[in-house]
N, C-alpha and C positions, 0 to 999 in steps of 0.2 A: 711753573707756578711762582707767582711772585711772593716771596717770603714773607713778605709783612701783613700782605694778602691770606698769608695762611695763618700767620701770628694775630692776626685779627680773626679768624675764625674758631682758633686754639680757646682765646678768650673769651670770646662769644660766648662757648660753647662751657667752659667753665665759668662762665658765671650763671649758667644756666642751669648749671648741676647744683651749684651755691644756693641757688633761689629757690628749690627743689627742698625736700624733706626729705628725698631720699631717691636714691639710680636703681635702676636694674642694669646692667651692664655684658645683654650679650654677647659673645665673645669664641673664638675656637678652641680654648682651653689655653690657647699656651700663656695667657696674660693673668692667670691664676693667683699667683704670688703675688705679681706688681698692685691685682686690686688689694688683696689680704694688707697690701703695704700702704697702702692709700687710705686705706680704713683707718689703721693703726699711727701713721702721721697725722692724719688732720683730726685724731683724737687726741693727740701728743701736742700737737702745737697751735691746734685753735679748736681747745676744748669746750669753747663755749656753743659751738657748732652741735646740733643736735640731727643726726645725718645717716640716715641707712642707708648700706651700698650691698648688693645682692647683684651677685653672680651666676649670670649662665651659658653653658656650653651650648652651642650650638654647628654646624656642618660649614658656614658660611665664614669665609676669611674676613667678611667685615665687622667693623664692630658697632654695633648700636646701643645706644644710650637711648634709656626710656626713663626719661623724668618725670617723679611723680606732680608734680604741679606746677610744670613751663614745661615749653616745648622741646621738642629732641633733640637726639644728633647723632648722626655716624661718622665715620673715618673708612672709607671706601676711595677704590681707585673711580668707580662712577657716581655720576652725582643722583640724587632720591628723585623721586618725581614729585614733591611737597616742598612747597618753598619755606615752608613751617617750619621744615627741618634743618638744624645746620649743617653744612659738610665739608668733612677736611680733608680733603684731598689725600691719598695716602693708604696705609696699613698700618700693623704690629707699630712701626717705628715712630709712628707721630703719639701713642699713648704716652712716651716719658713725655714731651712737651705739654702734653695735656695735664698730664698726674702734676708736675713743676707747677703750672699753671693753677690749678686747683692749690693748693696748697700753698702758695705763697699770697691768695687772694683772702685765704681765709685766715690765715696768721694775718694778714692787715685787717681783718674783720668785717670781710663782704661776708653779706651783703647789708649790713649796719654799718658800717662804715660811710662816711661822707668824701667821695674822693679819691678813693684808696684803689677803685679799679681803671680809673686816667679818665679822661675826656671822654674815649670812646664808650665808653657805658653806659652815662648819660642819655646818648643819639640812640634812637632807632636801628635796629640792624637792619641791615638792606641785603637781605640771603640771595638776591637774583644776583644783586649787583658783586656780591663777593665770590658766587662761582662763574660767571663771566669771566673774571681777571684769575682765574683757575684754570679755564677750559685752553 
């Protein structure tokens, strides 16, 4: 997987939680704490952010993201059959890049910010064309 390739979907995928009012975040329980702590930073340093994030366990080692108002995303080693969906290639390990990501987006003040998430945010995401350069 090309790294920048997946740094582009990390973002994606966090700005898409940004533009959301709120994640469900299911999960196999062991990311439990990291959400608890995600909750509690992005209330700590971009408290203007008005953002429920809800947890749940489930049997599946992927993790899915269900945003309440944009489109989704998971962190699986296979890719969704929805191209609606983002997908980061990956497990457990790619959530700190993701939590980073979220959090440093919203301390710049995405999604009111002018800027603040790079060039790329701007464009169109292109979900075929980013797990292509995945597979």
């Amino acid at each position: 997987m090309s790294s920048s390739n997946g740094d582009a979907a990390i973002s994606e995928l966090a700005r898409r939680i940004l533009r959301s009012s709120g994640v469900k975040i299911i999960h196999d329980g062991e990311l439990i704490e990291e959400i608890e702590s995600l909750a509690g930073e992005l209330s700590d340093k971009a408290p203007k952010i008005i953002f429920g994030i809800e947890s749940q366990i489930s049997d599946s080692e992927d993790i899915f993201f269900m945003n309440t108002k944009s489109a989704n995303g998971i962190i699986s080693q296979n890719p969704p059959v929805s191209l609606e969906v983002v997908w980061i290639k990956g497990g457990n390990e790619k959530w700190e890049s993701l939590q980073k990501k979220i959090v440093e987006l919203g301390r710049a003040g995405y999604p009111g910010c002018i800027g603040c998430a790079g060039p790329a945010a701007s464009e169109p995401w292109n979900e075929a064309l980013s797990r292509e350069q995945n597979i």
